[in-house]
C-alpha positions in Angstrom: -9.9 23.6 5.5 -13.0 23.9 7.2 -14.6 21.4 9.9 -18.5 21.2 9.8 -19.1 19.5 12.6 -18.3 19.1 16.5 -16.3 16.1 17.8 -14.5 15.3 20.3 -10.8 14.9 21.0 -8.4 12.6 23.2 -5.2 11.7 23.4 -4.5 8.3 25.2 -1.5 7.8 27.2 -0.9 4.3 26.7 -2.2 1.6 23.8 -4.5 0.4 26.2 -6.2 3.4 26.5 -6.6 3.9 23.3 -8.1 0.7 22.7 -10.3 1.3 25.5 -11.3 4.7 23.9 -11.7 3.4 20.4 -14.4 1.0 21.8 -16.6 4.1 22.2 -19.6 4.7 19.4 -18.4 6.7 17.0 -14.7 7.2 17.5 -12.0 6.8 15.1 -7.9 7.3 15.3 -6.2 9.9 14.4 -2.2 9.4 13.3 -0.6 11.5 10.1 -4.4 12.8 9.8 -3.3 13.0 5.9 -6.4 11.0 4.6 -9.2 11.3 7.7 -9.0 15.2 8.4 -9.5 15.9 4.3 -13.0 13.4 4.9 -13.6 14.8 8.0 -13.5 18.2 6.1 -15.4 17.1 3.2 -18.0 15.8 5.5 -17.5 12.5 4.0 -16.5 11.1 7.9 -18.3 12.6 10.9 -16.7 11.1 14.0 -17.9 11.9 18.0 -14.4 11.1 19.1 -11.1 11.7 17.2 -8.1 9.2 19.5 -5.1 10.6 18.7 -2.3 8.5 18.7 0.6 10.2 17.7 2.1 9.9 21.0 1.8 6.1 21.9 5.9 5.1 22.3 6.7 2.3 20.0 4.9 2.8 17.3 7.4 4.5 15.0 9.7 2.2 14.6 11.5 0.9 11.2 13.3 -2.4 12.1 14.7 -5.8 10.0 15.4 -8.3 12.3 15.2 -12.3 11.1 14.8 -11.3 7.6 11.8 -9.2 8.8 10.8 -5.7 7.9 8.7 -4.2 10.9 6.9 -0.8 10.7 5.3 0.9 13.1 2.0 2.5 12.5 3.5 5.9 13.1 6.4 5.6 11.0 5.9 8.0 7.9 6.3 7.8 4.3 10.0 9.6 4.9 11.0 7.7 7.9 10.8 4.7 5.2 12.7 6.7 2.5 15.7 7.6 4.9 15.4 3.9 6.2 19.0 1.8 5.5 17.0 -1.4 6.1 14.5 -0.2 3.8 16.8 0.9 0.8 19.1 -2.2 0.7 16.3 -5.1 1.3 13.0 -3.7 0.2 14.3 -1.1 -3.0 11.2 -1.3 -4.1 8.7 0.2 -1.2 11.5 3.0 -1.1 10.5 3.8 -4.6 7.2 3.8 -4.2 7.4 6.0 -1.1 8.8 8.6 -3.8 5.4 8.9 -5.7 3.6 9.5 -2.6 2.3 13.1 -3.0 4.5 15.8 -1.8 7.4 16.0 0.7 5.4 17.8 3.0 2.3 15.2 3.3 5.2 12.1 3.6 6.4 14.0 6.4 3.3 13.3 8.1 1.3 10.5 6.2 2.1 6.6 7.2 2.4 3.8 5.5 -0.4 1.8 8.1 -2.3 4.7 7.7 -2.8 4.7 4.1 -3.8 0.8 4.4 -6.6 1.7 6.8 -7.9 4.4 4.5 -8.7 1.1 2.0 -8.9 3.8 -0.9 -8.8 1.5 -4.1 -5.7 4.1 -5.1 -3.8 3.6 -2.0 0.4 3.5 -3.4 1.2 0.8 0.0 -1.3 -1.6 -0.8 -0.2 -3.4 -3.6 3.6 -3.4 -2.9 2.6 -4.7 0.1 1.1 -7.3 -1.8 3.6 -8.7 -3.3 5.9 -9.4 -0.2 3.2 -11.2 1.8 2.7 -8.6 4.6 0.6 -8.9 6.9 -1.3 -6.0 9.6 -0.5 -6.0 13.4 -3.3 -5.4 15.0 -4.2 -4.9 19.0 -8.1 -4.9 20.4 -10.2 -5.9 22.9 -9.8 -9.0 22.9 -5.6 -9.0 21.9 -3.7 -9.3 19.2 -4.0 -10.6 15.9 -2.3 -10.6 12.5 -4.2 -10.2 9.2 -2.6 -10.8 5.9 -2.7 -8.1 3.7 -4.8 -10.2 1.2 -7.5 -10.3 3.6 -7.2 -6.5 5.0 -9.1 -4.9 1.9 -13.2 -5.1 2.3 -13.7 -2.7 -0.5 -13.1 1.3 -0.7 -12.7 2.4 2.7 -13.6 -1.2 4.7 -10.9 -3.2 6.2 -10.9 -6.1 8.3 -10.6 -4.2 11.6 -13.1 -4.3 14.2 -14.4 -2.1 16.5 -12.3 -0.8 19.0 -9.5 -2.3 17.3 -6.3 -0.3 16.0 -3.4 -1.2 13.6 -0.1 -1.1 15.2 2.1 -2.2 12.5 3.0 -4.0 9.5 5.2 -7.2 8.9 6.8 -7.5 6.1 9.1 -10.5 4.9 12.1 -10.3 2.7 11.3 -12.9 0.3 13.6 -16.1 0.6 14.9 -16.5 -2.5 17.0 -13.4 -4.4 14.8 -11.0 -6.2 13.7 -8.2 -7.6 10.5 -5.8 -7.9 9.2 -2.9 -10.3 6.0 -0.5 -8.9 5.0 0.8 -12.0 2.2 3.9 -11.4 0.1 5.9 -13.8 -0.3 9.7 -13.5 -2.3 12.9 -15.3 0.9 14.8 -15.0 4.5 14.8 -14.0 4.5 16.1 -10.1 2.4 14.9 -7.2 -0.9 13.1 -8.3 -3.1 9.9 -7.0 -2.7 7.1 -8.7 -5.0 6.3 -12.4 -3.6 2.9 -12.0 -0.7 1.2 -10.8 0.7 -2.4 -11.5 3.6 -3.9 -9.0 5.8 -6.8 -10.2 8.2 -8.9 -8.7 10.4 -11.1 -10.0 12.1 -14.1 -8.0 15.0 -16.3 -9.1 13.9 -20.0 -10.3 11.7 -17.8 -12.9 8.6 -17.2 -10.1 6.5 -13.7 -10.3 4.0 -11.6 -8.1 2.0 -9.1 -8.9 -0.5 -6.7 -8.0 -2.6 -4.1 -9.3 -4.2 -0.6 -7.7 -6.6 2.1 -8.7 -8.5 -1.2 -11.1 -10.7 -2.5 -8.9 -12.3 -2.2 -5.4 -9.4 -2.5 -3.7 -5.8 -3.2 -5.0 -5.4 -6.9 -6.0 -3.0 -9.5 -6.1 -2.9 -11.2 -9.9 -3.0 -14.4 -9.3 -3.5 -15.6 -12.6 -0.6 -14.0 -13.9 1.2 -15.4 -11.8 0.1 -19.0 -12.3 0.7 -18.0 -16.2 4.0 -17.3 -15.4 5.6 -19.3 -12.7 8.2 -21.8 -13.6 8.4 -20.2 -17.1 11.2 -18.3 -18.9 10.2 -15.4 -19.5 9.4 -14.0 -23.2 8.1 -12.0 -25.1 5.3 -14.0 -26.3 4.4 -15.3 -22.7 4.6 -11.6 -21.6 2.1 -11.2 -24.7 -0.4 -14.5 -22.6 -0.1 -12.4 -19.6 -1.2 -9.1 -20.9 -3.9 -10.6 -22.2 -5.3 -11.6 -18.9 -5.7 -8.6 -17.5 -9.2 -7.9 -18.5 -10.1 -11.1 -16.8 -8.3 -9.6 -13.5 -9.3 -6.0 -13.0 -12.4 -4.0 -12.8 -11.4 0.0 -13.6 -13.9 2.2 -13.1 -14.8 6.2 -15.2 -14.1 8.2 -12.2 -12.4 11.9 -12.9 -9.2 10.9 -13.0 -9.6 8.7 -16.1 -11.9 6.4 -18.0 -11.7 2.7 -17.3 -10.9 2.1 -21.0 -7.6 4.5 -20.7 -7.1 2.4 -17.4 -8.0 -0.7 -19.2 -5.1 0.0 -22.2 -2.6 1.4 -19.8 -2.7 -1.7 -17.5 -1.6 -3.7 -20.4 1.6 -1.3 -21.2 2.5 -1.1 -17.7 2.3 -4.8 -16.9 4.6 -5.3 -19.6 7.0 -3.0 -18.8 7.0 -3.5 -15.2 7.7 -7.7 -16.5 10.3 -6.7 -17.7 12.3 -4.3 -15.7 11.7 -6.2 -12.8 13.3 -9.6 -15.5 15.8 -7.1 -15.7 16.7 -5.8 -12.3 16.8 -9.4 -10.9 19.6 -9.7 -13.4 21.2 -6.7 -11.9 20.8 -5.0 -15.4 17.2 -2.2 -16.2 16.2 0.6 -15.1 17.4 2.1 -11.8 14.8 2.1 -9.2 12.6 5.3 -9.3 13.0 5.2 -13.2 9.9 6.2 -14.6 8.5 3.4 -17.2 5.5 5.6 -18.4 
């Protein structure tokens, strides 16, 4: 993989410094590398000053305390899938850690990381959704927290400003007893970005979330699915109303993965099927997590 271009390289010693560093024209950080060194490569991204911060303590934590999920910015696809906390609460951002590429890249690639990459395909994103996370960020001028429905500008823009870096990611376990499905579309059985995904979750008291990736800009909550839905038993002609929404949701693109009509059509199944699993697993009945459905 070859690197076109000079840039240079540091490697803070404290958060501070790096926030200090990241203020500089031109610099970017560098954690898994997964995403930025393939840009880099590509000559898509041509930083002055890589700020690695691999080595910052902290920030590879996994922790649930006061039904809270927190992950460090560090932590990697496979720290979440050998997570306890994340396998008994959150079932369903342990299955979608499983259809992130191959063992090898989860060894290195984060979860923060691929939300600050803002690719429309990213797997995080719309789980993420769905439980009401929200970034950790640290900068200049402090802290902040920025919901993850405010975190996607488009492919490849986020919220963060400059010199600013995301430490983490809060995620809340939803009050009420539940049950989620992350449903994603592939051109073959193995290791392959995402056509299109669709994430549904399912709460007691007959309430729903979902989200959608790879349709649009960036993935997308479906809000009017959800106001479709809520307070509704669910059947199969409602399921039928909600499908049909979709086209009024997303926006797929032709791309070379797919055509936005295939994406289009494929929504539709996998919204249904996602409906209902997730129905189904709130029941304690379904699929088993990391079923396929497509």
């Amino acid at each position: 993989m070859a690197i076109a271009h000079e840039f240079n390289y540091a490697k803070p010693a404290s958060l501070a410094e790096a926030i200090k560093l990241l203020s500089k024209p031109g610099a970017m950080a560098l954690a898994g590398g997964t995403d930025l060194i393939s840009l880099i490569s590509e000559n898509a991204l041509k930083p002055r000053l890589l700020v690695d911060i691999k080595g910052l303590a902290g920030l590879n934590k996994i922790a649930f305390k006061n039904n809270i999920l927190a992950v460090g910015a560090l932590a990697t696809f496979n720290d979440l899938r050998e997570s306890d906390a994340v396998a008994k609460k959150f079932p369903v951002i342990r299955e979608m850690t499983g259809w992130v590429a191959s063992n090898g890249i989860r060894n290195r690639a984060t979860m923060v990381g691929n939300l600050c990459s803002a690719v429309p395909c990213c797997d995080s994103g719309p789980v993420l959704q769905v439980y009401d996370a929200s970034i950790q960020v640290a900068g200049p001028k402090g802290k902040r927290s920025i919901p993850l429905t405010s975190w996607f500008l488009g492919p490849r823009r986020t919220a963060l400003k400059k010199g600013e870096v995301a430490t983490g990611l809060s995620i809340p376990l939803p009050k009420k007893k539940h049950a989620a499905c992350f449903v994603k579309l592939r051109r073959y059985k193995g290791e392959d970005l995402a056509q299109a995904s669709v994430t549904v979750m399912a709460l007691a008291g007959n309430e729903y979330r979902v989200s959608f990736g790879s349709v649009a800009p960036a993935p997308i909550r479906g809000f009017e699915v959800e106001m479709l839905l809520n307070g509704k038993t669910l059947t199969n002609d409602l399921i039928k109303q909600a499908v049909g929404l979709v086209p009024k949701i997303i926006s797929p693109i032709t791309d070379i993965r797919s055509s936005k009509e295939y994406r289009m059509h494929m929504v539709r199944v996998m919204l249904e099927r996602g409906l209902k699993a997730a129905a189904e697993r709130l029941e304690g009945e379904g699929p088993e997590y990391r079923e396929e459905l497509i």
